[in-house]
C-alpha positions as CSV (number, residue, x, y, z in Angstrom):
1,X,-12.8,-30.9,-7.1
2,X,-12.3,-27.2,-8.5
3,X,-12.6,-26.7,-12.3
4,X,-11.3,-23.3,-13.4
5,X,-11.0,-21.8,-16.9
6,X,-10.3,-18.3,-18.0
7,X,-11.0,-16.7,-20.8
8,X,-8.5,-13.3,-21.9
9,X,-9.1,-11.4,-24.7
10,X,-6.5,-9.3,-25.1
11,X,-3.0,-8.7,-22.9
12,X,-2.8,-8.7,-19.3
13,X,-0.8,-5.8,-17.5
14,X,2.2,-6.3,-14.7
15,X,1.8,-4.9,-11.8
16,X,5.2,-3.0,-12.6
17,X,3.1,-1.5,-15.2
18,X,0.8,-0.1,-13.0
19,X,3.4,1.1,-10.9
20,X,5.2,3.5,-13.4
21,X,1.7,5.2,-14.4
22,X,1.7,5.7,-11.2
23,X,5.1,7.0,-10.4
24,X,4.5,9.0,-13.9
25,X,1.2,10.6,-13.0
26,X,-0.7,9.9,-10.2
27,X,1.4,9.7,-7.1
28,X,4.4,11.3,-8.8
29,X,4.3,14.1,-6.1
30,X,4.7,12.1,-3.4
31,X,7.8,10.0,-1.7
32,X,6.4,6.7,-2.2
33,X,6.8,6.8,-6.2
34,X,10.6,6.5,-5.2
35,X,10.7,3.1,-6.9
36,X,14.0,2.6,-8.9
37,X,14.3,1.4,-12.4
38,X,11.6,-0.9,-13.2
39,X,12.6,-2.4,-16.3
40,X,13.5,-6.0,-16.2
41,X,16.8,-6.6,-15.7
42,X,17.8,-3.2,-14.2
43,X,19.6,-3.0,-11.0
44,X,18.5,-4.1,-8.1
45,X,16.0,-1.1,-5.9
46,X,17.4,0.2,-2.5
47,X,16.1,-0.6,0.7
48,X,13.7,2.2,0.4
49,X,12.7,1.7,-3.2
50,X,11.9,-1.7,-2.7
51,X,9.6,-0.9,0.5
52,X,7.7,1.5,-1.7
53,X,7.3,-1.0,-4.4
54,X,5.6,-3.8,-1.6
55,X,3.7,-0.8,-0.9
56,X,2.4,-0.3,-4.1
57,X,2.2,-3.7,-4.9
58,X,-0.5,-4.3,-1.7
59,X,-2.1,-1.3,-2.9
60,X,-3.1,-2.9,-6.1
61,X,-3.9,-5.9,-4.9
62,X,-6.3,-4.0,-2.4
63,X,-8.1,-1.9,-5.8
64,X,-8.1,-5.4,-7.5
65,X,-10.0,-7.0,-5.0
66,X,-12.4,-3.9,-4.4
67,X,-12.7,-3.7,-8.4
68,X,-13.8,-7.9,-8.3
69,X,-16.9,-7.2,-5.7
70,X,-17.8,-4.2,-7.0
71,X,-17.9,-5.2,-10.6
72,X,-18.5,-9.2,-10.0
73,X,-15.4,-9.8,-12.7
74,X,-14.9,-13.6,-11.3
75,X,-17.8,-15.6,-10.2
76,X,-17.8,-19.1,-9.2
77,X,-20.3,-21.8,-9.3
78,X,-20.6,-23.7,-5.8
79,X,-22.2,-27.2,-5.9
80,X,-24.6,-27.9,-2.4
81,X,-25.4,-31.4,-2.2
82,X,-28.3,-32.8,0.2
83,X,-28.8,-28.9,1.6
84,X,-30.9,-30.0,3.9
85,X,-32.6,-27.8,6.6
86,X,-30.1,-26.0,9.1
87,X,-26.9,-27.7,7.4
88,X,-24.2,-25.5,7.2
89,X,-21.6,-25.2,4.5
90,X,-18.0,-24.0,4.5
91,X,-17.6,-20.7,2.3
92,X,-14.0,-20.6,0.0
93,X,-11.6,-18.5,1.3
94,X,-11.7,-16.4,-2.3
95,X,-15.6,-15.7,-1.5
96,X,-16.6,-12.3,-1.8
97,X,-20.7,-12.6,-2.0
98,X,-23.1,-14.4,-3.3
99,X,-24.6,-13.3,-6.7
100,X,-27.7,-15.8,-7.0
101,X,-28.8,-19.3,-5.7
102,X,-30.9,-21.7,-7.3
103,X,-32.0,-25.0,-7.6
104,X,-30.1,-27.6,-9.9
105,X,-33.1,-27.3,-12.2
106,X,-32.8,-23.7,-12.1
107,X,-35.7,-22.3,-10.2
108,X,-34.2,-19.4,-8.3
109,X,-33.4,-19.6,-4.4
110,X,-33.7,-16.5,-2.3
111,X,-30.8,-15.2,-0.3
112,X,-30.7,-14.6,3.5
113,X,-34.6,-14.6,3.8
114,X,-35.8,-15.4,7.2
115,X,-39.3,-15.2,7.1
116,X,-41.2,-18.6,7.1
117,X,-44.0,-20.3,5.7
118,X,-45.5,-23.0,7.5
119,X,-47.0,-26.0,5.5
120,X,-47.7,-29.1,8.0
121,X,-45.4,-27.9,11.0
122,X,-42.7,-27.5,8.0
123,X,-40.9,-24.5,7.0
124,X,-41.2,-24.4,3.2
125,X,-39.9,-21.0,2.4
126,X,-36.0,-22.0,1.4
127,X,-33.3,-20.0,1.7
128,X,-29.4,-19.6,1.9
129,X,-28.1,-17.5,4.6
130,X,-24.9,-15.6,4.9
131,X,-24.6,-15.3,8.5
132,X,-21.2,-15.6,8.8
133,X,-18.5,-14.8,6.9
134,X,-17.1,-18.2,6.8
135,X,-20.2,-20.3,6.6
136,X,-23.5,-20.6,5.0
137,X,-26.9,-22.2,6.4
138,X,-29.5,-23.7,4.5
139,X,-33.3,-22.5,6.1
140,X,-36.3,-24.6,5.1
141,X,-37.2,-28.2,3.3
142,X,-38.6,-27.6,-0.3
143,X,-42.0,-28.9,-0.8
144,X,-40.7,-30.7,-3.6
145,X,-38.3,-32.6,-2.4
146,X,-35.3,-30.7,-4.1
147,X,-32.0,-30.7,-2.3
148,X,-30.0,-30.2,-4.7
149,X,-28.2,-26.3,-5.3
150,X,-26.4,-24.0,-6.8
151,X,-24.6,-20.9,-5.4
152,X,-22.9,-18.3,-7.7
153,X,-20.6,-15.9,-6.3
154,X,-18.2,-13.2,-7.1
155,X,-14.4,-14.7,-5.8
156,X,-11.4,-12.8,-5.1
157,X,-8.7,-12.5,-7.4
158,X,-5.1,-14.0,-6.9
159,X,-2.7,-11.6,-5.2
160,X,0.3,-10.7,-7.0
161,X,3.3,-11.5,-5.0
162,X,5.9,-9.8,-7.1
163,X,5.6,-6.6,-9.5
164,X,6.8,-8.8,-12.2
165,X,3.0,-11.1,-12.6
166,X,0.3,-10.3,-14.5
167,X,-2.3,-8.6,-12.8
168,X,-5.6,-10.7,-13.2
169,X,-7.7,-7.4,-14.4
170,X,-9.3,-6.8,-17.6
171,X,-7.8,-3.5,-18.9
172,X,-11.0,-1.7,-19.2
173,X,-10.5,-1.0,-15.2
174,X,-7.0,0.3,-15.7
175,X,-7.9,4.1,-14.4
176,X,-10.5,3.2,-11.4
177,X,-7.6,0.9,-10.3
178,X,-5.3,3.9,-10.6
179,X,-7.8,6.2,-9.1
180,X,-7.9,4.0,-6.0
181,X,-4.4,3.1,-5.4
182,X,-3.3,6.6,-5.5
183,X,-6.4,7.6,-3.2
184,X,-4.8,4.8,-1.0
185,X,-1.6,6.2,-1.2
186,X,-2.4,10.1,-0.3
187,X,-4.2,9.0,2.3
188,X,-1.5,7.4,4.0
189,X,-0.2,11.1,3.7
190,X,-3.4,12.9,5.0
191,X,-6.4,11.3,6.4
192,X,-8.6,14.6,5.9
193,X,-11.4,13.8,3.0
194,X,-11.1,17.6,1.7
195,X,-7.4,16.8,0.8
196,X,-5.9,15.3,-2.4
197,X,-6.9,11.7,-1.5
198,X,-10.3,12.7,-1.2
199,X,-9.8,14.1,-5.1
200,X,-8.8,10.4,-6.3
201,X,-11.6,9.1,-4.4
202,X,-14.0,10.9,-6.3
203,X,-12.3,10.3,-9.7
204,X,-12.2,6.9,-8.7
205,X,-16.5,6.5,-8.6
206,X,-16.3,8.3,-11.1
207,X,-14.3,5.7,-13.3
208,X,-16.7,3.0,-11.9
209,X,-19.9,5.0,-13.2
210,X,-18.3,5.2,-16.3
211,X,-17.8,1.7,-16.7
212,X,-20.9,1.1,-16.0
213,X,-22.2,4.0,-18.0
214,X,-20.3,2.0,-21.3
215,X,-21.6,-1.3,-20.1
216,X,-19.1,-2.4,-19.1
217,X,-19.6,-4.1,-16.2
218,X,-19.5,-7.6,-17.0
219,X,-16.9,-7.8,-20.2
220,X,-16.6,-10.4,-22.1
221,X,-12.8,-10.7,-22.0
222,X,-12.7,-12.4,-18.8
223,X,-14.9,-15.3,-17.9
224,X,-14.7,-18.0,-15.1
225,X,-16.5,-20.9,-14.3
226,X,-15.4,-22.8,-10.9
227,X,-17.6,-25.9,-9.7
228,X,-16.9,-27.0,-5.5
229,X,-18.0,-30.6,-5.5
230,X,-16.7,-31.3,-1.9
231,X,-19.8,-31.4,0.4
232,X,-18.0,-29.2,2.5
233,X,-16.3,-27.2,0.3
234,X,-12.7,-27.6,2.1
């Protein structure tokens, strides 16, 4: 069972928002900001203008998704019942990383720690390991008896499938995701770092240190709580 609430202060932006800053400033030099009229209800986009709007479109999701790990905007609780030693569990398909692990009663579990401590022939030293990308393995038995746990981590937003949604982004990111997309989109132009993508790259760390800078990083305007009860988490 999955349990999701959200919590918006203040309006989302479409992704067709995005798009004309983009068209107006950022990218406005270059072929791809050929994207038609994109008030609702205008005529339909050409063949063309339409392909450079999908463009655009997977470009944001890509800044979205890089914006989510960077700044953990949307973490998820994962429930692990009876983690017993060497179990493995199924990761969601929206997992990014892990943020923390703990016990149920809140005593903190370290992550991807191999080294072991030996009490009895028993490894005590717990941990949860990220090995793979679709899995996770529990290492060690808790002297305790504990077995119950808790894994936070930051989750992958929703793509937007169509430049009329709202994108699921907090506002205050608005110009690192602009930064990125159009460092996405001059490099599909030129490849060389010294060029004009390379510029946006660098504005676009420099949007992130500001966030940070205004502590921002974790804003109260969006807030998500997810629970996985599923043993396996499928």
């Amino acid at each position: 069972m999955i349990n999701t609430q959200y919590l918006f202060l203040g309006n989302l932006m479409k992704v067709y928002e995005y798009i004309d800053f983009l068209v107006n400033g950022e990218i406005s030099q270059l072929a791809t900001s050929d994207v038609g009229d994109l008030t609702p209800g205008a005529a339909a986009p050409t063949t063309v203008q339409a392909k450079n709007r999908d463009k655009l479109r997977s470009f944001i999701n890509l800044a979205n998704i890089e914006l989510h790990k960077k700044f953990n905007i949307l973490q998820k609780d994962m429930e692990l019942d009876f983690a017993l030693n060497g179990e493995e569990f199924t990761l969601p398909d929206d997992f990014l990383h892990a943020t923390s692990c703990s016990f149920t009663d809140g005593e903190e579990i370290a992550i991807n720690n191999d080294k072991k401590r030996i009490v009895n022939e028993v490894d005590v030293n717990v941990s949860v390991l990220f090995k793979d990308p679709s899995k996770l393995v529990i290492k060690g038995t808790d002297e305790d008896g504990r077995k119950d746990m808790l894994v936070t981590y930051t989750a992958s937003p929703k793509l937007a499938k169509s430049i009329t949604v709202n994108l699921q982004l907090p506002q205050i990111y608005t110009e690192a995701l602009l930064n990125y997309v159009a460092y996405k989109a001059h490099a599909t132009i030129s490849g060389d770092m010294k060029a004009e993508n390379n510029t946006y790259y660098l504005r676009y760390n420099e949007s992130c240190k500001q966030i940070n800078l205004l502590g921002l990083r974790n804003p109260d305007n969006l807030d998500a709580n997810t629970k996985l009860e599923d043993n396996g988490f499928v």
